[in-house]
C-alpha positions in Angstrom: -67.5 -22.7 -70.4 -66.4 -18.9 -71.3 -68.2 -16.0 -69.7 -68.0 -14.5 -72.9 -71.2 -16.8 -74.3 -73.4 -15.9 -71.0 -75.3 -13.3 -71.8 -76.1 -10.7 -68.7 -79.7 -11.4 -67.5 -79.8 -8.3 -65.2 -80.4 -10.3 -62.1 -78.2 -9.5 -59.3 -77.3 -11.7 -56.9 -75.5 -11.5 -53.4 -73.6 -13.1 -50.7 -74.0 -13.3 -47.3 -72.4 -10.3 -45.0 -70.7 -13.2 -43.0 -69.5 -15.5 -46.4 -66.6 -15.2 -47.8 -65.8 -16.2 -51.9 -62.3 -18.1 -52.1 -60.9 -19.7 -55.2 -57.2 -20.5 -55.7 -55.5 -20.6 -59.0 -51.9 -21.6 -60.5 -49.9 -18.4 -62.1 -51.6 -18.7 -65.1 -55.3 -18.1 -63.4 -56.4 -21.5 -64.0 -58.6 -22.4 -61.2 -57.4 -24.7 -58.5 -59.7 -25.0 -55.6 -63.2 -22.8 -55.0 -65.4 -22.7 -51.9 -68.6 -23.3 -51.5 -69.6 -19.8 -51.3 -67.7 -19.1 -54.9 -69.4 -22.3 -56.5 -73.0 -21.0 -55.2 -72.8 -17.3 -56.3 -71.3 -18.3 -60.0 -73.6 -20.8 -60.6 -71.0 -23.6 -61.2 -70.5 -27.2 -60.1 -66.8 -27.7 -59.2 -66.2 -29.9 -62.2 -67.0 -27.0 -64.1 -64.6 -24.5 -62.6 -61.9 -26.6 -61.3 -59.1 -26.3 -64.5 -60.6 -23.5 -66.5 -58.9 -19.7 -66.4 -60.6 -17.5 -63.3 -61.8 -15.2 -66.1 -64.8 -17.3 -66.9 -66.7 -15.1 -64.1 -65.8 -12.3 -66.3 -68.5 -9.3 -66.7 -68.6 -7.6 -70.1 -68.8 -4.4 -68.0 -66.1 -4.9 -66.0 -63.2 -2.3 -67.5 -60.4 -4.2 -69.3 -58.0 -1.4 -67.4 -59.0 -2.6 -63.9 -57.6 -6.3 -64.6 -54.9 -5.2 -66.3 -53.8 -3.2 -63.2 -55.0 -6.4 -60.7 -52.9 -8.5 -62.7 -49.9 -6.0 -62.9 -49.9 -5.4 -59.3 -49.7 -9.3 -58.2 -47.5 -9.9 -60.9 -45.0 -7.9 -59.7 -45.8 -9.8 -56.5 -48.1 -6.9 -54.4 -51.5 -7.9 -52.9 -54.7 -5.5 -54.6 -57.9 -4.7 -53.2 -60.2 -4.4 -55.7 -64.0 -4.1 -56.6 -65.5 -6.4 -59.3 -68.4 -7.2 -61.2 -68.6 -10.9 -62.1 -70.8 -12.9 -64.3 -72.2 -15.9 -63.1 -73.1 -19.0 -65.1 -76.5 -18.2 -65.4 -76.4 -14.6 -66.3 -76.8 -13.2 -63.2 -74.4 -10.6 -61.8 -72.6 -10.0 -58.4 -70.1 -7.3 -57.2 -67.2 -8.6 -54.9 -64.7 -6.5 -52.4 -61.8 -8.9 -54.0 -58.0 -9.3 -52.0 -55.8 -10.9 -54.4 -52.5 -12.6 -53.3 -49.4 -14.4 -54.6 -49.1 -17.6 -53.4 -45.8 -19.5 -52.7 -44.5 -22.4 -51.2 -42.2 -23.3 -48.9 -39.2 -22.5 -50.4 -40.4 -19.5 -51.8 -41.4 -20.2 -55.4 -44.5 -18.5 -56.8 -46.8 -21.5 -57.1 -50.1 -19.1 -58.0 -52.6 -16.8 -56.6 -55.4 -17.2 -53.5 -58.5 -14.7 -53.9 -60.7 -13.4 -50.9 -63.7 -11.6 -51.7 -66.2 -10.3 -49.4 -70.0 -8.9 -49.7 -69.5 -4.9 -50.6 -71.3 -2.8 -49.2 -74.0 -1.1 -51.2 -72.9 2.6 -51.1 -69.4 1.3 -51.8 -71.0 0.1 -55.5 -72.8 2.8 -55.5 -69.3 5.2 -55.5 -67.5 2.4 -57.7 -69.7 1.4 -60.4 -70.2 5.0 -62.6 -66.0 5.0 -62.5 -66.1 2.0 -64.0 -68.4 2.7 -66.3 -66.9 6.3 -67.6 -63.6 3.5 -68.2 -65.1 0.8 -70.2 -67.4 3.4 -72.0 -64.0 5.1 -73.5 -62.8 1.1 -73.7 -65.7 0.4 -75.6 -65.3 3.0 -78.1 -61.6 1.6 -79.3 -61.3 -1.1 -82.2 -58.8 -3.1 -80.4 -58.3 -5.0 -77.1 -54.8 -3.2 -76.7 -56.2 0.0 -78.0 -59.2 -0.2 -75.7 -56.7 -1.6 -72.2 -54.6 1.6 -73.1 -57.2 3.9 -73.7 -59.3 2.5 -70.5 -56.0 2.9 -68.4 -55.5 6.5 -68.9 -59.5 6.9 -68.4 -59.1 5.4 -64.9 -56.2 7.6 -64.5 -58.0 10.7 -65.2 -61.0 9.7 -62.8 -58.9 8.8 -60.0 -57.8 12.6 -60.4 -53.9 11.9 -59.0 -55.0 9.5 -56.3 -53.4 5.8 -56.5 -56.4 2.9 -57.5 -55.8 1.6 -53.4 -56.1 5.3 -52.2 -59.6 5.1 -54.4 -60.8 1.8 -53.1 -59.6 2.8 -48.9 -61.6 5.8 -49.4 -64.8 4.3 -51.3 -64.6 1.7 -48.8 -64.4 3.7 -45.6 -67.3 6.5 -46.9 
């Protein structure tokens, strides 16, 4: 299953304030283990999830620039808060307040990544979501996927007006 054949129904759903969505993956973003609360929300049964890449959930409008700089940032071995816009199976949509992680083992060796994401609040999506659309607007308009990451990246730059994307998400998050 790819999130890129579920069409967006326009149905939001949501999460309980005391749940929490947790899905593991190896360092490829194949998925590895997902809760309960993950399974529920996307619409999937674990067979489903379990061994397919974490982008599945993908939104369409979810800027290409964002992942890119989640993925930089826990590449290079830093955790990220971050707020996303997922697809579920069956077209519906939730937002997320993600924490992303590297995950090693005992001796050290990068064995994958463990995702946290919590219910945001509504005024926090309320701050967060016409960003994010000004960025994949400008991404949309580009006739390539490195074209559009590029031209999405310095689109983000230029709304987060000097500020770092955490400094963004602290002060969206705390009003």
């Amino acid at each position: 299953m790819r999130a890129t054949h579920i069409r967006p129904t326009g149905v939001e759903r949501t999460f309980g304030v005391d749940e929490i969505i947790v899905t593991k993956t190896d360092p490829r973003g194949v998925l590895t283990y997902a809760n309960e609360v993950f399974l529920r929300i996307s619409a999937l049964a674990e067979e489903q999830a379990l061994g397919q890449p974490h982008n599945l959930i993908r939104h369409p409008e979810m800027p290409r620039a964002v992942f890119m700089l989640l993925w930089d940032t826990i590449g290079q071995g830093q955790e990220i808060f971050a707020y996303v816009l997922n697809l579920a199976a069956d077209g519906a949509h939730y937002w997320v307040f993600a924490h992303v992680t590297p995950s090693y083992d005992a001796v050290g060796r990068h064995v994958g990544y463990h995702s946290n994401r919590r219910r945001p609040e509504p005024a926090s999506i309320t701050a967060v979501k016409p960003v994010y659309d000004r960025v994949r607007t400008v991404e949309s308009r580009q006739s390539s996927t490195p074209a559009a990451v590029e031209a999405g990246w310095l689109a983000l730059q230029d709304e987060l007006d000097g500020r770092t994307y955490d400094e963004f998400v602290w002060a969206v998050t705390n009003g």
